[in-house]
Structures are given as structure tokens and as C-alpha cells.
mmCIF file as gemmi writes it, N, C-alpha and C atoms, coordinates in Angstrom:
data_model
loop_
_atom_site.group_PDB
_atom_site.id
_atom_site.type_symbol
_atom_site.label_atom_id
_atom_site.label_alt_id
_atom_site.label_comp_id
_atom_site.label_asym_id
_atom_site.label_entity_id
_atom_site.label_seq_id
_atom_site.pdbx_PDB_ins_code
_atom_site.Cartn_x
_atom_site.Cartn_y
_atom_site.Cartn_z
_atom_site.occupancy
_atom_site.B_iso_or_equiv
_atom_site.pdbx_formal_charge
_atom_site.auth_seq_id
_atom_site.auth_asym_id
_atom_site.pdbx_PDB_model_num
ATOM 1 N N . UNK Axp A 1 ? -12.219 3.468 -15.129 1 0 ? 1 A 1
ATOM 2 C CA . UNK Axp A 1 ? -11.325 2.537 -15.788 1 0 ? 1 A 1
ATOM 3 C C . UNK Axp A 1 ? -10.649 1.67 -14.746 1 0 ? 1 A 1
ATOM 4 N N . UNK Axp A 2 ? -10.58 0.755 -15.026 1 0 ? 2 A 1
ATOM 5 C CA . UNK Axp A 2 ? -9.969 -0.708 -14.396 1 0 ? 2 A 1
ATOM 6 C C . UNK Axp A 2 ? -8.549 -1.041 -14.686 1 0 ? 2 A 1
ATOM 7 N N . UNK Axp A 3 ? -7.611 -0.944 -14.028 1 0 ? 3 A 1
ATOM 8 C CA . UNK Axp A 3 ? -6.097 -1.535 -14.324 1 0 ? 3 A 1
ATOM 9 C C . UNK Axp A 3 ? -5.729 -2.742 -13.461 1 0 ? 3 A 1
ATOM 10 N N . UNK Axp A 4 ? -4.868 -2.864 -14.156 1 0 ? 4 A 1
ATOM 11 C CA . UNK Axp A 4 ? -3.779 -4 -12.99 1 0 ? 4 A 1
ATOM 12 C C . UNK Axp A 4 ? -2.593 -4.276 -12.822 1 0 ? 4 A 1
ATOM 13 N N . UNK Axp A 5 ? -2.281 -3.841 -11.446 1 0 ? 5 A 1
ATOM 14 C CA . UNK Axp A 5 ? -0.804 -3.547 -10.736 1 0 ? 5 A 1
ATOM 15 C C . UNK Axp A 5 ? -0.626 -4.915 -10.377 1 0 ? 5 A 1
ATOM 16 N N . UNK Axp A 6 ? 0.711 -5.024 -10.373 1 0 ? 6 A 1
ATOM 17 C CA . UNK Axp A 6 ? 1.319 -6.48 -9.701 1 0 ? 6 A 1
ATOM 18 C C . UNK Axp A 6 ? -0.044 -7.664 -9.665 1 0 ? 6 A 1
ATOM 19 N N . UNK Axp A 7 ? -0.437 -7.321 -11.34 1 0 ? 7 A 1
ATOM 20 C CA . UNK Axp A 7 ? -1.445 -8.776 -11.229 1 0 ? 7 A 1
ATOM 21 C C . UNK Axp A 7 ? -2.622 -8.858 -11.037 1 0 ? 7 A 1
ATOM 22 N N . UNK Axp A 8 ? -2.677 -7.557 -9.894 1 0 ? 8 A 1
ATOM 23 C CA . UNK Axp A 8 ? -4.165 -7.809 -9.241 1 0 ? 8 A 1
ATOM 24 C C . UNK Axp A 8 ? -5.206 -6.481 -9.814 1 0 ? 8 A 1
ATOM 25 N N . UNK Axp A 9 ? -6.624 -6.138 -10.044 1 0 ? 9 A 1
ATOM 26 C CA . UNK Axp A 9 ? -7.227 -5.822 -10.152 1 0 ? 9 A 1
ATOM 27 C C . UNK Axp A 9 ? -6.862 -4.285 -9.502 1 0 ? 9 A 1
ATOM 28 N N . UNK Axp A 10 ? -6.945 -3.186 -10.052 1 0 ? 10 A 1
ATOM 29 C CA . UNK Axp A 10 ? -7.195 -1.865 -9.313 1 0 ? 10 A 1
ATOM 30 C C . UNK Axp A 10 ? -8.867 -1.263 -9.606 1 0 ? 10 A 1
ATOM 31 N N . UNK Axp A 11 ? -9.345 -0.566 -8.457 1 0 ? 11 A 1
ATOM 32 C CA . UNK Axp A 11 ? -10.258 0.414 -8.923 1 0 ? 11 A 1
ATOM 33 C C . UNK Axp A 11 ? -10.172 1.416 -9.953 1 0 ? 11 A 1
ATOM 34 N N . UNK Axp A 12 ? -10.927 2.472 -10.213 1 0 ? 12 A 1
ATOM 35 C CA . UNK Axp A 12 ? -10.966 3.626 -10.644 1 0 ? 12 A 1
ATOM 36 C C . UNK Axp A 12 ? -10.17 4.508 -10.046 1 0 ? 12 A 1
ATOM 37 N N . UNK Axp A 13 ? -9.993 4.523 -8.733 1 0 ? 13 A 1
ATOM 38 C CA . UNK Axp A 13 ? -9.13 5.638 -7.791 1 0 ? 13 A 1
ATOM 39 C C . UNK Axp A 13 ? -7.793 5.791 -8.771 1 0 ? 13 A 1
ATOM 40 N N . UNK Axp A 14 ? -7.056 4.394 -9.292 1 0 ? 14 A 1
ATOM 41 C CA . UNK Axp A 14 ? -5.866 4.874 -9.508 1 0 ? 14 A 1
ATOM 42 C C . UNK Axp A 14 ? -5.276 5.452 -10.832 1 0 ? 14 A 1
ATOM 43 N N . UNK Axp A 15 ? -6.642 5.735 -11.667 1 0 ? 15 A 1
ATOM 44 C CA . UNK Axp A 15 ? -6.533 6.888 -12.498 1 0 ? 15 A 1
ATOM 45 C C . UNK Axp A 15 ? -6.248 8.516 -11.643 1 0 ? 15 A 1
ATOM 46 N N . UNK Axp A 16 ? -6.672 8.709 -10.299 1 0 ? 16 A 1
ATOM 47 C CA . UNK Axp A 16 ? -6.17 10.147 -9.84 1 0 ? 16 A 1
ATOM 48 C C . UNK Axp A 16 ? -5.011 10.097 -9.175 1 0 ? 16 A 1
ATOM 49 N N . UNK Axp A 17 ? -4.168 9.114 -9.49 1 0 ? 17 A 1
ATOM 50 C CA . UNK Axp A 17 ? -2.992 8.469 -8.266 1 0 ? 17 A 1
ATOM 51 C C . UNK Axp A 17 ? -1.917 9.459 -9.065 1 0 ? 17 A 1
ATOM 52 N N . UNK Axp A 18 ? -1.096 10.085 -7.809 1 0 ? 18 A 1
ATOM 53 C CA . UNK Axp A 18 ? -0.207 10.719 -7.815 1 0 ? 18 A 1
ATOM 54 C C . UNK Axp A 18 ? 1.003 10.24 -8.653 1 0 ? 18 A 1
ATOM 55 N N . UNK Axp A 19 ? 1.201 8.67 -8.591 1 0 ? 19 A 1
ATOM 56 C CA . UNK Axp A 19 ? 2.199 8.236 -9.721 1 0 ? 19 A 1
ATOM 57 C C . UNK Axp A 19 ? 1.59 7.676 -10.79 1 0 ? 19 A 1
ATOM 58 N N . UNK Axp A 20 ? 0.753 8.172 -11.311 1 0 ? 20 A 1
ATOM 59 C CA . UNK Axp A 20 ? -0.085 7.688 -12.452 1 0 ? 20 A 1
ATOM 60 C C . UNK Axp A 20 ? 1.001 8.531 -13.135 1 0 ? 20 A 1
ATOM 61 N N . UNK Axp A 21 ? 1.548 7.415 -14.215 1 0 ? 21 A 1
ATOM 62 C CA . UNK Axp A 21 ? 2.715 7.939 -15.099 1 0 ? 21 A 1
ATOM 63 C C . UNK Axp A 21 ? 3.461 7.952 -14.669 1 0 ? 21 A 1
ATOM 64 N N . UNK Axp A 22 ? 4.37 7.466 -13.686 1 0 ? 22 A 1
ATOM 65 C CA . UNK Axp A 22 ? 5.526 7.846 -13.258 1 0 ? 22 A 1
ATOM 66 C C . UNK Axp A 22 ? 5.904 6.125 -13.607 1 0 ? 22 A 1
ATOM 67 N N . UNK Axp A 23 ? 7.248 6.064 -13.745 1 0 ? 23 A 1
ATOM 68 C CA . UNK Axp A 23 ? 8.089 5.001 -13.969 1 0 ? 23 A 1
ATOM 69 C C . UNK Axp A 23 ? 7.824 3.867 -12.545 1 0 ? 23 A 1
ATOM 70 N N . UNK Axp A 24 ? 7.571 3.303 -12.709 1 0 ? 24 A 1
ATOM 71 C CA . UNK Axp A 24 ? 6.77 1.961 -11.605 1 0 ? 24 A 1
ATOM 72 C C . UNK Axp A 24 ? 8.26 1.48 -10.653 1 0 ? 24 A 1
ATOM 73 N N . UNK Axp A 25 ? 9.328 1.465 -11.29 1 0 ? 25 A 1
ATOM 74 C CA . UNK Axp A 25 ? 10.422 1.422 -10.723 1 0 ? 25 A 1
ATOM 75 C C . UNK Axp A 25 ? 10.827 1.865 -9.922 1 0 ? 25 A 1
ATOM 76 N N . UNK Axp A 26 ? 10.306 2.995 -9.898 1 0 ? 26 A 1
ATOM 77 C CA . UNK Axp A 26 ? 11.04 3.7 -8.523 1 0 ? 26 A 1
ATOM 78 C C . UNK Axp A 26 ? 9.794 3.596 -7.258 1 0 ? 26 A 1
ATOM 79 N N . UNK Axp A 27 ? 8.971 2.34 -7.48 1 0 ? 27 A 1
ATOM 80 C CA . UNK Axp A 27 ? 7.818 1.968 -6.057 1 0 ? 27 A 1
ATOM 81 C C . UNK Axp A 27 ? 8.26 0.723 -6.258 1 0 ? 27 A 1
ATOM 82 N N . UNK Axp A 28 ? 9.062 -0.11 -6.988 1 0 ? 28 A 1
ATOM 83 C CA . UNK Axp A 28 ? 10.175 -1.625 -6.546 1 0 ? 28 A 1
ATOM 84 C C . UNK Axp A 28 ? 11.178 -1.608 -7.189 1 0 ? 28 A 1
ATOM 85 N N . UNK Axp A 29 ? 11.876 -0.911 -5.649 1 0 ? 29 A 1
ATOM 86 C CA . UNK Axp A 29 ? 13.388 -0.291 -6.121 1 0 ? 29 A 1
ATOM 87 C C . UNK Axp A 29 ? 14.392 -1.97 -6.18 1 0 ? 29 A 1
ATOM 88 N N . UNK Axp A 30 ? 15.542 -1.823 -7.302 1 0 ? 30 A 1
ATOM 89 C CA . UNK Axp A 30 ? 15.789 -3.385 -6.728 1 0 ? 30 A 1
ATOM 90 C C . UNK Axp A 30 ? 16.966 -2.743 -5.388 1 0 ? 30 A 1
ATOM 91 N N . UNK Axp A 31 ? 17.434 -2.156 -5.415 1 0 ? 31 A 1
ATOM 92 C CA . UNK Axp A 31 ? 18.113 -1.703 -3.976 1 0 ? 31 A 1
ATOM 93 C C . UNK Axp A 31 ? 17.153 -0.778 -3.348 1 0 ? 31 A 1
ATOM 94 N N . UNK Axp A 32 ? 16.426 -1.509 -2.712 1 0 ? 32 A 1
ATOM 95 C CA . UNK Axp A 32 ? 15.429 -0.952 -1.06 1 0 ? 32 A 1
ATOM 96 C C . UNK Axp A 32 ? 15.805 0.204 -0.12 1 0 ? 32 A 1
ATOM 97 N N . UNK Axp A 33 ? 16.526 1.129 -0.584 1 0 ? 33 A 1
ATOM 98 C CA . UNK Axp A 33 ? 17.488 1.845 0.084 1 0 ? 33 A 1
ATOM 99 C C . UNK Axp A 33 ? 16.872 2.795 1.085 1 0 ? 33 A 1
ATOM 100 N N . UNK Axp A 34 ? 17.231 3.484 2.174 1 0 ? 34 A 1
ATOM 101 C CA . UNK Axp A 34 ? 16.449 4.204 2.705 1 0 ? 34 A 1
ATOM 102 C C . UNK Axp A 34 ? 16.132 5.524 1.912 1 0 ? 34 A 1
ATOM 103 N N . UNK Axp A 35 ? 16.877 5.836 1.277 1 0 ? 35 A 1
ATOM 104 C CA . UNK Axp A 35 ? 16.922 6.83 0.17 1 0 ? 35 A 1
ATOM 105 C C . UNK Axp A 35 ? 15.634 6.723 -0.919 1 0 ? 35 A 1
ATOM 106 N N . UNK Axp A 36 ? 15.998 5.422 -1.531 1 0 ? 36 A 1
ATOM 107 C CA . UNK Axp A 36 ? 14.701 4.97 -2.539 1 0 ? 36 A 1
ATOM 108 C C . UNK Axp A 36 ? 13.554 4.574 -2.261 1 0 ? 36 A 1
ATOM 109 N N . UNK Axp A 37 ? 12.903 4.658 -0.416 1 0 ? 37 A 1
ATOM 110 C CA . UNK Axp A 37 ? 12.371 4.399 0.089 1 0 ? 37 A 1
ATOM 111 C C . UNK Axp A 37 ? 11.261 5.278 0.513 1 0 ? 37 A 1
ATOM 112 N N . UNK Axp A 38 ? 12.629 6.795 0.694 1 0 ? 38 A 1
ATOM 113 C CA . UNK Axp A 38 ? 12.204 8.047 0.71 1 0 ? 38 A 1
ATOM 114 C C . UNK Axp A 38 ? 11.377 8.565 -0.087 1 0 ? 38 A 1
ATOM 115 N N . UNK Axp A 39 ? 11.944 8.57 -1.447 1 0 ? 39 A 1
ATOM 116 C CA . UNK Axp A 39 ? 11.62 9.279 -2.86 1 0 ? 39 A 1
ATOM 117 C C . UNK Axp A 39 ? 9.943 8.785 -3.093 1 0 ? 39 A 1
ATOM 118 N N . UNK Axp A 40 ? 9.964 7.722 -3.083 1 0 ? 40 A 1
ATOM 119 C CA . UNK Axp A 40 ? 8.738 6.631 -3.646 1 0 ? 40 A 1
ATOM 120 C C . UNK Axp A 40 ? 7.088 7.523 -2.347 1 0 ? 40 A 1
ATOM 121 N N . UNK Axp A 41 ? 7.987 7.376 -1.378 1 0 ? 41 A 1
ATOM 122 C CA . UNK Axp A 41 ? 6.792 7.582 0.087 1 0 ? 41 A 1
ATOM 123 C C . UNK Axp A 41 ? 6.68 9.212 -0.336 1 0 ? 41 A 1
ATOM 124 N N . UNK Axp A 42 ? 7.632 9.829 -0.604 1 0 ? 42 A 1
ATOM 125 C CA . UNK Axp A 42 ? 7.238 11.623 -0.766 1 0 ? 42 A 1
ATOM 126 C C . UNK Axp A 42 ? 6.567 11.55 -2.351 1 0 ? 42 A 1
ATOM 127 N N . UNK Axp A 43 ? 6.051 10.988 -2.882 1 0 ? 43 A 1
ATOM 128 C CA . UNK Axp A 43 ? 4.934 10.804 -4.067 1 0 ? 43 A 1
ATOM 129 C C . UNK Axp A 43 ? 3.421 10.517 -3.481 1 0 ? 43 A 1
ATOM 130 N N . UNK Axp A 44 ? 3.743 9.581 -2.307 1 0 ? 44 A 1
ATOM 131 C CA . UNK Axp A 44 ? 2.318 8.72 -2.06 1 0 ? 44 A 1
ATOM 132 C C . UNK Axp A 44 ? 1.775 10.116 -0.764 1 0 ? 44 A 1
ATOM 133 N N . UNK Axp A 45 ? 2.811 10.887 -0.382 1 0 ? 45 A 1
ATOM 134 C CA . UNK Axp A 45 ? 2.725 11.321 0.535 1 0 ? 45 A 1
ATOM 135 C C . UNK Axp A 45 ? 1.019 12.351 0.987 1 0 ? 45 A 1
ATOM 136 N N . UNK Axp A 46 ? 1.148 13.223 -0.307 1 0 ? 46 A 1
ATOM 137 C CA . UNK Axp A 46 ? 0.028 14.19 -0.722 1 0 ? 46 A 1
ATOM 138 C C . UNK Axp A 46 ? -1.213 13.246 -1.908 1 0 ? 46 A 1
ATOM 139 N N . UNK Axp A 47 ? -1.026 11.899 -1.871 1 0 ? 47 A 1
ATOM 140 C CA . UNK Axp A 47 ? -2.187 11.738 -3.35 1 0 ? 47 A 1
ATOM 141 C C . UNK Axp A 47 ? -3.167 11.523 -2.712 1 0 ? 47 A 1
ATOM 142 N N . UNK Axp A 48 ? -3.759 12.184 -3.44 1 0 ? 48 A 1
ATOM 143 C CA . UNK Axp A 48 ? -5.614 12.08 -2.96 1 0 ? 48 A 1
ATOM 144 C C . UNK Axp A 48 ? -5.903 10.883 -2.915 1 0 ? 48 A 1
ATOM 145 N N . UNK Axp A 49 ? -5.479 9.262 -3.556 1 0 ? 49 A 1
ATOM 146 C CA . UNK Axp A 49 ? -5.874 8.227 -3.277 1 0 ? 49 A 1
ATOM 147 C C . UNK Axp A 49 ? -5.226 7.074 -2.619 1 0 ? 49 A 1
ATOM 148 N N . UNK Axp A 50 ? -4.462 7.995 -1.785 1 0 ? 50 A 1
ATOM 149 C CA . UNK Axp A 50 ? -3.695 7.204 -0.534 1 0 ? 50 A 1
ATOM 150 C C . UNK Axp A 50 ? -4.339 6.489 0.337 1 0 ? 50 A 1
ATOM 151 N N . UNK Axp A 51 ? -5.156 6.575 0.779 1 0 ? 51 A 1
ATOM 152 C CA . UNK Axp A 51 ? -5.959 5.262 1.398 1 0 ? 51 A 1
ATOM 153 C C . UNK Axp A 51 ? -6.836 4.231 1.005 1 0 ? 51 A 1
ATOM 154 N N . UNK Axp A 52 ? -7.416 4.912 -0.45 1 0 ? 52 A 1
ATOM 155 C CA . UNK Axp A 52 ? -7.431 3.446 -1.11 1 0 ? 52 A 1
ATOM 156 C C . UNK Axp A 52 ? -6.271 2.748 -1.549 1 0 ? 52 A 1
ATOM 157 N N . UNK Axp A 53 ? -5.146 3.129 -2.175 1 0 ? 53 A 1
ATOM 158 C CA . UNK Axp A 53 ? -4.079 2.318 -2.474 1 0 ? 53 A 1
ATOM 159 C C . UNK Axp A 53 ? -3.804 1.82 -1.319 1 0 ? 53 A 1
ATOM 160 N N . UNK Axp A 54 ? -3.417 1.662 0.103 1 0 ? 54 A 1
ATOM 161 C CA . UNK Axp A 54 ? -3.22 0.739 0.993 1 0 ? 54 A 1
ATOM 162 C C . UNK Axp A 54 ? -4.327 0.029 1.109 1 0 ? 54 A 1
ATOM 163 N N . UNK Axp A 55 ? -5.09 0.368 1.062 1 0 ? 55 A 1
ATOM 164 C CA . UNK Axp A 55 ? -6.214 -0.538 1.513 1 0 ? 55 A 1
ATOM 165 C C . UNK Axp A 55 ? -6.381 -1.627 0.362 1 0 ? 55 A 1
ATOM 166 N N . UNK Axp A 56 ? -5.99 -1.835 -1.044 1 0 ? 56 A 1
ATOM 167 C CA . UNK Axp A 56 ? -5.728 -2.074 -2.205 1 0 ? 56 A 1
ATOM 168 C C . UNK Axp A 56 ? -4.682 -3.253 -1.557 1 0 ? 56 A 1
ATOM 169 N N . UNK Axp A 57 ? -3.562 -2.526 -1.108 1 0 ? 57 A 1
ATOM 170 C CA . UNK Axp A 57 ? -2.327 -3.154 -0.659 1 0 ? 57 A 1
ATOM 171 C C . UNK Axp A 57 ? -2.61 -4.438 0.443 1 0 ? 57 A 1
ATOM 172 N N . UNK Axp A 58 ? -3.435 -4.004 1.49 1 0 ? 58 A 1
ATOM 173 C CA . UNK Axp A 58 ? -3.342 -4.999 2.525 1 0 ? 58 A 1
ATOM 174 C C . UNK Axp A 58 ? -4.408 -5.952 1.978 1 0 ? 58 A 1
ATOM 175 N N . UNK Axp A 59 ? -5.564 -5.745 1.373 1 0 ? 59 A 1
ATOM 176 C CA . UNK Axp A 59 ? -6.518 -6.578 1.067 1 0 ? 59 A 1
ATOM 177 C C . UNK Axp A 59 ? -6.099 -7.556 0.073 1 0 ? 59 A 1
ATOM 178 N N . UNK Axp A 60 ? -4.805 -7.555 -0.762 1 0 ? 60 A 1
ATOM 179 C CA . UNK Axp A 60 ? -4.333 -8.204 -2.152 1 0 ? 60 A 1
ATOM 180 C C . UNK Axp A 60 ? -3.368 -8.75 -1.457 1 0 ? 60 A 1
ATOM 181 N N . UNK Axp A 61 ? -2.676 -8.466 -0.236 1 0 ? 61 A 1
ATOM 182 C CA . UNK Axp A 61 ? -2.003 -8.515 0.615 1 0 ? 61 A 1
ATOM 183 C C . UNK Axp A 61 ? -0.57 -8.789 -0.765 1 0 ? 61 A 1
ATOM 184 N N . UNK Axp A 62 ? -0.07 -7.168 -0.731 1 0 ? 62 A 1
ATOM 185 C CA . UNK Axp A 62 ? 0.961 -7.059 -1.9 1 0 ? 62 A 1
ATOM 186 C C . UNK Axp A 62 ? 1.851 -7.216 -0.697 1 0 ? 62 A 1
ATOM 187 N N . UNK Axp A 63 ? 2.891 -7.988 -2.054 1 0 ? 63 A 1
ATOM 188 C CA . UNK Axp A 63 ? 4.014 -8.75 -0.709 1 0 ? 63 A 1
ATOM 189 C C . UNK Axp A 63 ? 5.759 -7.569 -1.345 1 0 ? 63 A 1
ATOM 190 N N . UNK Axp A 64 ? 5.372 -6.872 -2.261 1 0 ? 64 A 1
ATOM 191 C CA . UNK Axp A 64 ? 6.473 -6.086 -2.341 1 0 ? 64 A 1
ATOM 192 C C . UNK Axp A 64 ? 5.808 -4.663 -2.777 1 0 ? 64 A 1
ATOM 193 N N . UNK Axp A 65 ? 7.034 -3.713 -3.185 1 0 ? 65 A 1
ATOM 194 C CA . UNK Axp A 65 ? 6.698 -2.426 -3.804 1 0 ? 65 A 1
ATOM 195 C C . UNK Axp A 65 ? 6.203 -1.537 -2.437 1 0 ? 65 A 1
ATOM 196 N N . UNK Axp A 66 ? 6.427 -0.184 -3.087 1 0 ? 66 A 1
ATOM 197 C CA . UNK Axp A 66 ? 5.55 0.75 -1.852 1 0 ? 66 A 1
ATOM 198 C C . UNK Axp A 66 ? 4.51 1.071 -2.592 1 0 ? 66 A 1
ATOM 199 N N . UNK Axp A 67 ? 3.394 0.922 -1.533 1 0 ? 67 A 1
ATOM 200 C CA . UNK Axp A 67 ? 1.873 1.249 -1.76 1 0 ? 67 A 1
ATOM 201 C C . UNK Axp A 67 ? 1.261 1.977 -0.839 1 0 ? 67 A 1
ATOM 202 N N . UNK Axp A 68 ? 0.382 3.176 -0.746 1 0 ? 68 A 1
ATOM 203 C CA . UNK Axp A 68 ? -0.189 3.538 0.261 1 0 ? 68 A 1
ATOM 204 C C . UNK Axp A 68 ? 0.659 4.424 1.362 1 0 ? 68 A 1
ATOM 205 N N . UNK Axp A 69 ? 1.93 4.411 0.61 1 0 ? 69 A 1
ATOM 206 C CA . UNK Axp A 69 ? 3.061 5.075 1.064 1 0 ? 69 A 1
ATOM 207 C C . UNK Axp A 69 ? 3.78 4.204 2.403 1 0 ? 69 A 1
ATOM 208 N N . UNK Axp A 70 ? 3.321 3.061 1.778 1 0 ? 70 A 1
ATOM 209 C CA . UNK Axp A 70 ? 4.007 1.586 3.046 1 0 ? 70 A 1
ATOM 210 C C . UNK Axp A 70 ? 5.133 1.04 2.661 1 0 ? 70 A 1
ATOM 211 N N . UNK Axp A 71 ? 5.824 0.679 2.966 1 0 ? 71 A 1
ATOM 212 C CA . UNK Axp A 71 ? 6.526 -0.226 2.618 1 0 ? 71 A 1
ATOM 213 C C . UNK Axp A 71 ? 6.013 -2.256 3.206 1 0 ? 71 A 1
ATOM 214 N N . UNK Axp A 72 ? 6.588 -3.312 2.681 1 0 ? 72 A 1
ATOM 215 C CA . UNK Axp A 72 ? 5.774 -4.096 2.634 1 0 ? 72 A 1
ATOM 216 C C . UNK Axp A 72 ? 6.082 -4.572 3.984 1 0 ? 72 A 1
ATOM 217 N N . UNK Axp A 73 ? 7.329 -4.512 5.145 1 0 ? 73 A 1
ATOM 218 C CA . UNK Axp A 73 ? 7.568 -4.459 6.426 1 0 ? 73 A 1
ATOM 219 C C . UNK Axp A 73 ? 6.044 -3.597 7.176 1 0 ? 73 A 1
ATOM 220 N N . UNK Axp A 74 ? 5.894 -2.875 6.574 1 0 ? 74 A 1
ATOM 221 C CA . UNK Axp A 74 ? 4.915 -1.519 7.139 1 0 ? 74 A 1
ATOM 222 C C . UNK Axp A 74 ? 3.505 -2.557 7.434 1 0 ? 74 A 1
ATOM 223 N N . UNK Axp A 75 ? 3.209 -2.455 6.397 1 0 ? 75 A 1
ATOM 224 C CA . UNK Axp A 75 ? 2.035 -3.383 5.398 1 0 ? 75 A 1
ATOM 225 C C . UNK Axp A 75 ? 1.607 -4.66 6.406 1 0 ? 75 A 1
ATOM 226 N N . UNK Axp A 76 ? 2.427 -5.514 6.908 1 0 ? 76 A 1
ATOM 227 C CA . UNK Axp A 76 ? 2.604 -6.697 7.292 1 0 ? 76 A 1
ATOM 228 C C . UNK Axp A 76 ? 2.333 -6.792 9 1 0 ? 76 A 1
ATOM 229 N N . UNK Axp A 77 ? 2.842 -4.801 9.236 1 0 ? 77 A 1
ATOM 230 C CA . UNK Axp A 77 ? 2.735 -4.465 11.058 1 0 ? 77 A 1
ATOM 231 C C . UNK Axp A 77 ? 1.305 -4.668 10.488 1 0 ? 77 A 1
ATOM 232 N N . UNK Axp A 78 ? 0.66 -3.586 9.851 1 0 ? 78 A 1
ATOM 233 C CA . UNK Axp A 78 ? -0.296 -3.2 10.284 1 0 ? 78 A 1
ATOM 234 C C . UNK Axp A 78 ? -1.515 -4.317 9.933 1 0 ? 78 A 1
ATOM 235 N N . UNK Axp A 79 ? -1.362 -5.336 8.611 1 0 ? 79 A 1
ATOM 236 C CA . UNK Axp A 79 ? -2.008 -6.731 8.819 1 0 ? 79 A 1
ATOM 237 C C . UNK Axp A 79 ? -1.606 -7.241 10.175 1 0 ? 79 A 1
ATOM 238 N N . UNK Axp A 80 ? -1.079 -7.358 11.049 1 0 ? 80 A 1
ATOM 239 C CA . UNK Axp A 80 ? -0.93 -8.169 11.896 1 0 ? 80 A 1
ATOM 240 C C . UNK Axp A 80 ? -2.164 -7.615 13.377 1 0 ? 80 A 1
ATOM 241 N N . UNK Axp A 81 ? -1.765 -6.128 13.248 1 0 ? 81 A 1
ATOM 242 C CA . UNK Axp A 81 ? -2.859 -5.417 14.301 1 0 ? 81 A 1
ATOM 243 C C . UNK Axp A 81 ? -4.157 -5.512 13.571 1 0 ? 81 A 1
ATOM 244 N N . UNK Axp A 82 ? -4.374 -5.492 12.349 1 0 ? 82 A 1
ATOM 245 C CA . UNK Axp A 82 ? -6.053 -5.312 11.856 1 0 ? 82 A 1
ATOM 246 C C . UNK Axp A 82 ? -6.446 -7.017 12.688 1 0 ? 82 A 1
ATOM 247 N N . UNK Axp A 83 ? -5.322 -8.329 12.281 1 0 ? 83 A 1
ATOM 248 C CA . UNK Axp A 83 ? -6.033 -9.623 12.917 1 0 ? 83 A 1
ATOM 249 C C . UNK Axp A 83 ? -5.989 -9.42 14.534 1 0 ? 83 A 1
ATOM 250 N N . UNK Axp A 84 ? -5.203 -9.012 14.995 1 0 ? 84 A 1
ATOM 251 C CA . UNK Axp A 84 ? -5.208 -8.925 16.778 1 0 ? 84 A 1
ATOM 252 C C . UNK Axp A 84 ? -6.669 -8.063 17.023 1 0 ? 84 A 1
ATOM 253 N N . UNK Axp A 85 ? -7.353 -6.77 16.375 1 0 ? 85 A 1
ATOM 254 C CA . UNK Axp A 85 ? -8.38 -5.867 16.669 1 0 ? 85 A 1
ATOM 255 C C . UNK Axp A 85 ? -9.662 -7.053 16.331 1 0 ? 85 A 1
ATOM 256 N N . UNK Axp A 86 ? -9.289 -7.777 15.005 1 0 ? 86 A 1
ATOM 257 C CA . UNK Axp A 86 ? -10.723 -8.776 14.116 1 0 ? 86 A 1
ATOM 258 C C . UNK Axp A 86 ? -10.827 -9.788 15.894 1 0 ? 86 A 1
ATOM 259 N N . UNK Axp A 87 ? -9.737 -10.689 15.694 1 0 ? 87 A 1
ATOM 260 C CA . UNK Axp A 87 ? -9.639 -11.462 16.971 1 0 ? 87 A 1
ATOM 261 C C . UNK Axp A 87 ? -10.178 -11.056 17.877 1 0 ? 87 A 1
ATOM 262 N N . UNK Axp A 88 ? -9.538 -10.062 18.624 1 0 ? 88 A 1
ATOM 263 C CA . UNK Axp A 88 ? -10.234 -9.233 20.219 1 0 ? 88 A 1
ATOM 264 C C . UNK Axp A 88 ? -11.701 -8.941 19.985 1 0 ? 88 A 1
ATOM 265 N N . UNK Axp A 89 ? -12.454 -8.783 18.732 1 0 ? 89 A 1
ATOM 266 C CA . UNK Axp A 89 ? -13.697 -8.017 18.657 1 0 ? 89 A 1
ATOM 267 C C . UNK Axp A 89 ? -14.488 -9.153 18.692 1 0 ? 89 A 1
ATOM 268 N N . UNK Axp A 90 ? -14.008 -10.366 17.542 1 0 ? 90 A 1
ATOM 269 C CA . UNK Axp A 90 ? -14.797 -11.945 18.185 1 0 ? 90 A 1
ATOM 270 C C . UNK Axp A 90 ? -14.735 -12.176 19.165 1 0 ? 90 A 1
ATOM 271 N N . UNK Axp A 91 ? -14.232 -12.394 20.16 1 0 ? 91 A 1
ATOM 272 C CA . UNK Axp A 91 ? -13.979 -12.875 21.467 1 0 ? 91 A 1
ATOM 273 C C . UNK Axp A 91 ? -14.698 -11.733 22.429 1 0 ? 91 A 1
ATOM 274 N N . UNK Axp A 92 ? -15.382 -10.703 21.743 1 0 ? 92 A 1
ATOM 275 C CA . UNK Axp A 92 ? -15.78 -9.809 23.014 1 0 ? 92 A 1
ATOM 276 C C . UNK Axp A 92 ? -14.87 -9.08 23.514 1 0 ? 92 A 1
ATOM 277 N N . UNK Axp A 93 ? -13.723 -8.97 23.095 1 0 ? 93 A 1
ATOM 278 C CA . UNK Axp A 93 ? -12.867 -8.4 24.273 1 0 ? 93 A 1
ATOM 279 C C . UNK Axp A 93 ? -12.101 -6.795 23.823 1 0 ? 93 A 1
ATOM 280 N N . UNK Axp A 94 ? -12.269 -6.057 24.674 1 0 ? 94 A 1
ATOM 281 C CA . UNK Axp A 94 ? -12.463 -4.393 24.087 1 0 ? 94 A 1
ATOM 282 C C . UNK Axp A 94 ? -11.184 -3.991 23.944 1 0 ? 94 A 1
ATOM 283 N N . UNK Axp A 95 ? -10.42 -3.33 23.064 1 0 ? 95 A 1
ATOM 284 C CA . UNK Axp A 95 ? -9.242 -2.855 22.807 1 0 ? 95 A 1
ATOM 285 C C . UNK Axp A 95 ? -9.137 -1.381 23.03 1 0 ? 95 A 1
């Protein structure tokens, strides 16, 4: 089965997703708190489809919510190193 989060297209994975059913609110908290930040990441922490949901995340390039147990600060490091590794690997140059 096929859904769609914030718009965009999901796989099948996120029928086994750990917050499947859980209130969507508490993964876009409107106060970002380190607390509500906490709660959301100790859900994503153990789900069996934690690396497709980021990978979901950076490829749709979701600009809020926690996904993948990221936050979208998180999300944005680690887009920035996937283009510095893409870059260095065109250019030949070994990381």
C-alpha cells in the first residue's frame, strides 16, 4: 500500500513504521522543544523502517517534521555531506 506524508508519495515500508497510528503531531511539534524532539526520535529509534524513512526524507528533501529519527537541521548536515562525497567522487578525488 501506497500513502502520502507531507504531500509526497511513501512506499510500502511505512505500513511497518513504528508510528503507524500514532498522532502525526507529535513528529511536527509546533514548539520544537528539546523534549518534543526527544519523544518523536525514541519512536523512530527501534522501527524496522528507519532507514527507509530518512532516505524518504532526504530524497523529498522534507523541509520539516522528524523523519528517520532526524530532525530537519539533521537532514540538511547530512544532504550537505552526501553533495561534498557526490562532488569529491566526480572530480576523482578520494574521501
Amino acid at each position: 500500500m501506497e500513502d502520502f506524508i507531507g504531500g509526497n508519495r511513501v512506499g510500502p515500508w511505512a505500513d511497518n513504521a513504528s508510528c503507524r497510528g500514532i498522532d502525526g503531531e507529535m513528529f511536527y511539534p509546533e514548539l520544537a522543544t528539546t523534549e518534543a524532539i526527544a519523544t518523536a526520535k525514541r519512536v523512530c529509534q527501534h522501527c524496522p523502517v528507519q532507514p527507509q524513512c530518512l532516505e524518504h526524507a532526504i530524497q523529498y528533501n522534507e523541509q520539516h517534521g522528524i523523519w528517520g529519527g532526524t530532525t530537519p537541521t539533521e537532514r540538511a548536515r547530512l544532504q550537505r555531506g552526501i553533495k561534498r562525497v557526490t562532488r569529491a567522487t566526480a572530480l576523482g578525488i578520494q574521501i
